[in-house]
VEXDREN-2710 file (C-alpha; in Angstrom, 1 decimal):
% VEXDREN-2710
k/r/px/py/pz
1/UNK/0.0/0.0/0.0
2/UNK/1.4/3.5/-0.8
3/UNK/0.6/6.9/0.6
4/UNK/-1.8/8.8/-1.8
5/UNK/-0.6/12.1/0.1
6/UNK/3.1/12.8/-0.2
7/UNK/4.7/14.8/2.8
8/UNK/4.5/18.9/2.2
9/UNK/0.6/18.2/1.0
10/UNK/-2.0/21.1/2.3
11/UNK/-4.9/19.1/3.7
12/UNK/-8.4/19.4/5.2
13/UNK/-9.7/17.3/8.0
14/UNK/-13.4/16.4/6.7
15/UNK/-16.1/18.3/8.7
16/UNK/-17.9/14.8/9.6
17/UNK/-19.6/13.6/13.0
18/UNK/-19.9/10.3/12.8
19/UNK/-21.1/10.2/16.8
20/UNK/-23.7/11.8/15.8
21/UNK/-25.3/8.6/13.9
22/UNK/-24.6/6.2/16.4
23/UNK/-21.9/4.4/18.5
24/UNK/-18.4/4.9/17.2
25/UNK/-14.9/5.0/18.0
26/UNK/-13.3/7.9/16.5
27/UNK/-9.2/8.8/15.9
28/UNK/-9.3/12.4/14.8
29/UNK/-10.1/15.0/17.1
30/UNK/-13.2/16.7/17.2
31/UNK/-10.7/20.2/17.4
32/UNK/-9.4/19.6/13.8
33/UNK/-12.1/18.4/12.1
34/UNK/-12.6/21.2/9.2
35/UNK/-9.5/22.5/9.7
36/UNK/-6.3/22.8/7.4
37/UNK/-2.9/22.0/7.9
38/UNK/0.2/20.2/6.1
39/UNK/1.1/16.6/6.0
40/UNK/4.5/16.4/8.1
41/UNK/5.5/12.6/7.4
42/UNK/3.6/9.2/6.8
43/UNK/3.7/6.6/9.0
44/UNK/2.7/3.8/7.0
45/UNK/-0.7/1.3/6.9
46/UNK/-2.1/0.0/9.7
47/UNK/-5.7/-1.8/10.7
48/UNK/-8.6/0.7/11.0
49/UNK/-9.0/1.3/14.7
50/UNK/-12.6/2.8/13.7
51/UNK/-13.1/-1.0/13.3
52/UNK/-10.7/-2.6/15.6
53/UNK/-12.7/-1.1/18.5
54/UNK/-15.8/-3.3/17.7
55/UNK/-14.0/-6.5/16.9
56/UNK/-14.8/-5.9/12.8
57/UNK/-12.5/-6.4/10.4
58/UNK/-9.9/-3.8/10.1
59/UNK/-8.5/-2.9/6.5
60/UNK/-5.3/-0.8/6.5
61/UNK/-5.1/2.8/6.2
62/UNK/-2.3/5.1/5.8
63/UNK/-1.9/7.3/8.8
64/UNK/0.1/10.4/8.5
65/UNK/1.1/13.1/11.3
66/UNK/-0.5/16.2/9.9
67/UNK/0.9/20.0/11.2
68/UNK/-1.9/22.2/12.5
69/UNK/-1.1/25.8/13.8
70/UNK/-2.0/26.0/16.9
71/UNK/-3.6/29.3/17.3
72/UNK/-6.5/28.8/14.7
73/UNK/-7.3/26.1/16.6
74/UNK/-7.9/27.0/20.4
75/UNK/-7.2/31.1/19.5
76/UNK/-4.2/31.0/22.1
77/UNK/-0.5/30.6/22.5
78/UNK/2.5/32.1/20.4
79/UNK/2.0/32.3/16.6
80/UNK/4.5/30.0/15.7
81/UNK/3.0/27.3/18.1
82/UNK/1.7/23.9/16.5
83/UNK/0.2/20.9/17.0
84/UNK/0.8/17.6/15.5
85/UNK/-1.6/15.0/15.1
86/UNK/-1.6/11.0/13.9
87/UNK/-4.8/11.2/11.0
88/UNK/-5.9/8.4/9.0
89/UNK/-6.0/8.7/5.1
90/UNK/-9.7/8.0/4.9
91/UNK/-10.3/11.3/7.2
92/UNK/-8.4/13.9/4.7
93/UNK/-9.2/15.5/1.8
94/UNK/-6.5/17.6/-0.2
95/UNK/-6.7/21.5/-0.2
96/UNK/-7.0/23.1/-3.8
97/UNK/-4.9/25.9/-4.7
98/UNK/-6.0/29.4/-3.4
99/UNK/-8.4/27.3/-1.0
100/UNK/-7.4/27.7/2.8
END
């Protein structure tokens, strides 16, 4: 399996809410979903813990650590503050051009 975002990549962490249709185990934090930042590095495939958490079977996603500045996020701490977070593939969407 190979990584369908290369490192440097602008992406968006989709806007979804799974908990709101029924029991679920979610990765990405609530904080990040809709938001932008830039794939740092991948980490490589691993089984689905969306689906590992209720003994289904788990097909292997690429997980990535994505950069987020920090400041858009919780509007606090210095401007070059950031926070990196471990996202599943199947949770990001790439950013256009000219779209932030």
């Amino acid at each position: 399996m190979t990584a369908a975002i290369a490192p440097g990549t602008r992406v968006r962490v989709k806007a979804d809410w799974p908990e709101e249709r029924g029991p679920c185990h979610i990765r990405t934090p609530h904080y990040v979903r809709g938001r932008t930042g830039t794939v740092e590095r991948v980490l490589g495939a691993f089984p689905n813990p969306e689906d590992l958490a209720f003994g289904r079977p788990a097909p292997r996603r690429m997980l990535y650590q994505v950069l987020f500045d920090q400041q858009p996020l919780w509007n606090e701490g210095n401007p070059r503050d950031t926070v990196l977070i471990e996202i599943y593939e199947h949770w990001l969407e790439p950013v256009s051009e000219g779209r932030h």
